[in-house]
C-alpha positions, 0 to 999 in steps of 0.5 A, spaced: 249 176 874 241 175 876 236 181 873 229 182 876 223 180 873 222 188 872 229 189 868 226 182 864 221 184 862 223 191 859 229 186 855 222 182 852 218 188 850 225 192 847 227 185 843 219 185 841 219 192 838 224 191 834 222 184 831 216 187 829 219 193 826 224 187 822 217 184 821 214 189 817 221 191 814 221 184 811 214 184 809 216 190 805 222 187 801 217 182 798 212 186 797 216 191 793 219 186 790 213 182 787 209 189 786 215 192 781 220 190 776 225 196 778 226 191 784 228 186 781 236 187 780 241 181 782 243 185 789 235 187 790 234 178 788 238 176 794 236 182 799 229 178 797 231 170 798 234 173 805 227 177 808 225 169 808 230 167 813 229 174 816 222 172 818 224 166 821 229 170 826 223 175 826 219 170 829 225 168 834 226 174 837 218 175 837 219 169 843 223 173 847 224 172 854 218 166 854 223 161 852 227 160 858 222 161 862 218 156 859 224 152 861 230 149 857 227 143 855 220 144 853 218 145 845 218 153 845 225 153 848 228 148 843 225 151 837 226 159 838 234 155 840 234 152 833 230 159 830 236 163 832 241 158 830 239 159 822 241 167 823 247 165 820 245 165 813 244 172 814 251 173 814 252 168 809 248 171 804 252 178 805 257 175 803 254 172 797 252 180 795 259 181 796 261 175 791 257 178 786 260 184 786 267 182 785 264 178 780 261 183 776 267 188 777 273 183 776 270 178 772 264 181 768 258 178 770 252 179 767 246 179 769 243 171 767 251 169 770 249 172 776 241 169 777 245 161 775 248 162 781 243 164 786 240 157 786 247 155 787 247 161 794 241 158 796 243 151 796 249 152 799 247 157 804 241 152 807 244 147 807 250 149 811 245 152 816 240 147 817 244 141 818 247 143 824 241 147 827 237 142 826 242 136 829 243 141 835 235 139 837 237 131 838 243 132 842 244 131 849 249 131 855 248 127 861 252 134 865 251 138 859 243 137 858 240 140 851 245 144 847 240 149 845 238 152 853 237 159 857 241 165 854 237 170 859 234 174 853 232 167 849 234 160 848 240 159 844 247 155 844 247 154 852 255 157 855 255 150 857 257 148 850 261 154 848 265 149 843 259 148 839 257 156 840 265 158 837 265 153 832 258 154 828 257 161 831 261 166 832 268 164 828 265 162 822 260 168 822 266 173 824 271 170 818 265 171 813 265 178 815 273 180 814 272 176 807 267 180 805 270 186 808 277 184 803 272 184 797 268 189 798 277 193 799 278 189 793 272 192 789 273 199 792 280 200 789 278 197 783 272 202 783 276 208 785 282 207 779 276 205 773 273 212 776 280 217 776 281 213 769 275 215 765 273 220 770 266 218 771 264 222 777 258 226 776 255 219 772 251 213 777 255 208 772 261 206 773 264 204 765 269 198 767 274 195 761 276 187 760 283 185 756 278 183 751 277 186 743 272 189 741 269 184 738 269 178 742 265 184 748 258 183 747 254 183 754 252 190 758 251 191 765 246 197 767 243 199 773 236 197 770 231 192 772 230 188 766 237 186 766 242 186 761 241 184 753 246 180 749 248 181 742 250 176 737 258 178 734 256 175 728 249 179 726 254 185 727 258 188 719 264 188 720 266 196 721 271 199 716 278 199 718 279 206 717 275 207 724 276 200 727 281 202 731 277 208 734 270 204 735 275 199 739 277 204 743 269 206 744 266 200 745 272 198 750 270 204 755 262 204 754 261 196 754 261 195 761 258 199 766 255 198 773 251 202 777 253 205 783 248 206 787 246 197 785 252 194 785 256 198 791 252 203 796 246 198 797 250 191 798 255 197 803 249 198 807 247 191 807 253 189 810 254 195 815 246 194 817 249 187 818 255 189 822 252 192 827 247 187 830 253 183 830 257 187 834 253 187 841 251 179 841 260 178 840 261 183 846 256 180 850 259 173 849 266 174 850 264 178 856 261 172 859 266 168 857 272 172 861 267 174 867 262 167 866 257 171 867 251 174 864 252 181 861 249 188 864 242 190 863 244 196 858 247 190 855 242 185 854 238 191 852 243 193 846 243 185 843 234 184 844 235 191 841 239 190 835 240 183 834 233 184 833 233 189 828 236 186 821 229 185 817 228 192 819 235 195 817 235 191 810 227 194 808 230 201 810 236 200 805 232 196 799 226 202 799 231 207 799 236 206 794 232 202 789 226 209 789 233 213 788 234 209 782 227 209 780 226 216 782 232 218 776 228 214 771 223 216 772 226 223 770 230 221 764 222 218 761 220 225 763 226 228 759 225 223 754 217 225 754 219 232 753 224 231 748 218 227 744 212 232 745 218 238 743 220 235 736 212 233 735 211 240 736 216 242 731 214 237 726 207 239 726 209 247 727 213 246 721 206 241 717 203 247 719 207 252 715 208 248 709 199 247 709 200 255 709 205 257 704 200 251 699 194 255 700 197 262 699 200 259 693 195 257 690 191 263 692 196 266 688 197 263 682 
């Protein structure tokens, strides 16, 4: 199915307004993060590590329609092919989000645990999507042509390759997402039982238990940007065996919490943004291989529009769950401040009282 230039360009302007507004919202992300240490926490880290690769596609989705039309084999073409080829680390990233969130409510992990890996993410996660992006550039077919080539609304992995398109495109970027989902189904049942056990409904901390005593727990995770602090077992005296027992049974349920709103609800969102840019460029791509044709215009529209959005999305939910959590502590300072100021005034209420109480005595005496 040919489109008019009129229905290309109204493709163009849609994917560029939204590239902008993905631009701006990766902008955001790494402003917030180097600007304030409350957006610092593991999940906040690798929203950050991903706004760089959401540049790069920003910049892909920027070109548009001007790919192809500068032709399959010009420089344009081939780099926006490669740009859009590097979008799956996206994915790859969500399902690192989601790893460390099993880690932490299956396995305990704590803050510097989880920073240890993030080298390791980044490593990985290039590694697997540079290389094939970037031999993609070199091969050739004497029929086939370039493997990056005219997509209509962009240059990507031309249909005339479509082994290549399944096999580095689409099933590993599906397979990762019903692995994410599983965990993030794991982890919500674990969420669920831990909150009915200690009914903890009214607290953004959900208090998790290990099999270990009480001794050997030293590490708590809490939704607080400055990480987590360790205490050495040893420089604590040994409690009285008379409460043994019951500081056990304290510091088993106290020991572990994880914040809600940092470990769950934002890396959700996260994966729920992504999902539904992935959504409309699948459709598309198994209407063209059932019909082998382009899709519609409504539809071409909805993949310029959504696959475009991603940085956007990611900047939404980085701001708005981290300034709720930045918004309750700041409360819970004004409290404390309260709670401060009340007990500096009694004291020097009571200071006061104790000087007038001495002078009528001594006028007295």
């Amino acid at each position: 199915m040919s489109h008019s230039p009129g229905e290309l360009k109204g493709i163009a302007i849609a994917g560029r307004v939204s590239s902008v507004l993905s631009i701006l919202g990766s902008f955001t992300i790494i402003g917030a993060f180097a600007l304030s240490r409350h957006f610092r926490s593991p999940i906040h880290r690798i929203i950050f590590y991903n706004a760089f690769y959401n540049l790069f596609d920003s910049v892909a989705t920027m070109i548009s329609t001007s790919g192809p039309a500068a032709g399959e084999l010009s420089s344009l073409c081939q780099f926006q092919g490669f740009a859009l080829q590097m979008y799956v680390p996206d994915v790859l990233w969500t399902f690192a989000m989601a790893l460390d969130t099993y880690l932490v409510v299956f396995h305990h992990f704590d803050t510097q645990s989880l920073r240890k890996l993030e080298i390791k993410y980044t490593g990985v996660i290039t590694t697997l999507s540079f290389i094939p992006a970037f031999v993609f550039l070199f091969i050739r077919g004497r029929e086939k042509g370039p493997i990056y080539g005219d997509e209509t609304i962009w240059c990507s992995v031309s249909r005339k390759w479509m082994i290549l398109r399944i096999i580095f495109y689409y099933a590993p970027v599906w397979f990762i997402i019903v692995v994410v989902l599983i965990l993030y189904t794991l982890i919500g049942i674990e969420i669920t039982r831990v909150r009915d056990e200690f009914k903890l409904t009214d607290d953004d901390h959900i208090a998790l238990t290990s099999g270990n005593s009480a001794s050997s727990i030293t590490t708590t995770i809490e939704a607080r940007s400055q990480g987590t602090q360790s205490v050495d077992p040893e420089s604590i005296p040994t409690p009285p065996s008379a409460f043994k027992a019951s500081l056990a049974a304290h510091q088993v349920q106290k020991q572990r919490r994880v914040s809600l709103r940092q470990y769950v609800i934002m890396p959700s969102l996260f994966f729920l943004a992504m999902l539904t840019t992935w959504i409309a460029p699948t459709i598309n791509r198994i209407s063209e291989f059932v019909h082998h044709r382009h899709g519609t215009f409504a539809l071409l529209v909805s993949v310029s529009t959504l696959g475009s959005l991603r940085g956007f999305w990611n900047g939404v939910i980085f701001v708005t769950i981290g300034m709720k959590g930045l918004k309750r502590r700041a409360s819970e300072r004004r409290i404390a401040l309260r709670q401060v100021s009340s007990l500096l005034s009694l004291f020097f209420s009571v200071l006061k009282a104790v000087q007038i109480l001495t002078k009528n005595y001594r006028r007295y005496r």
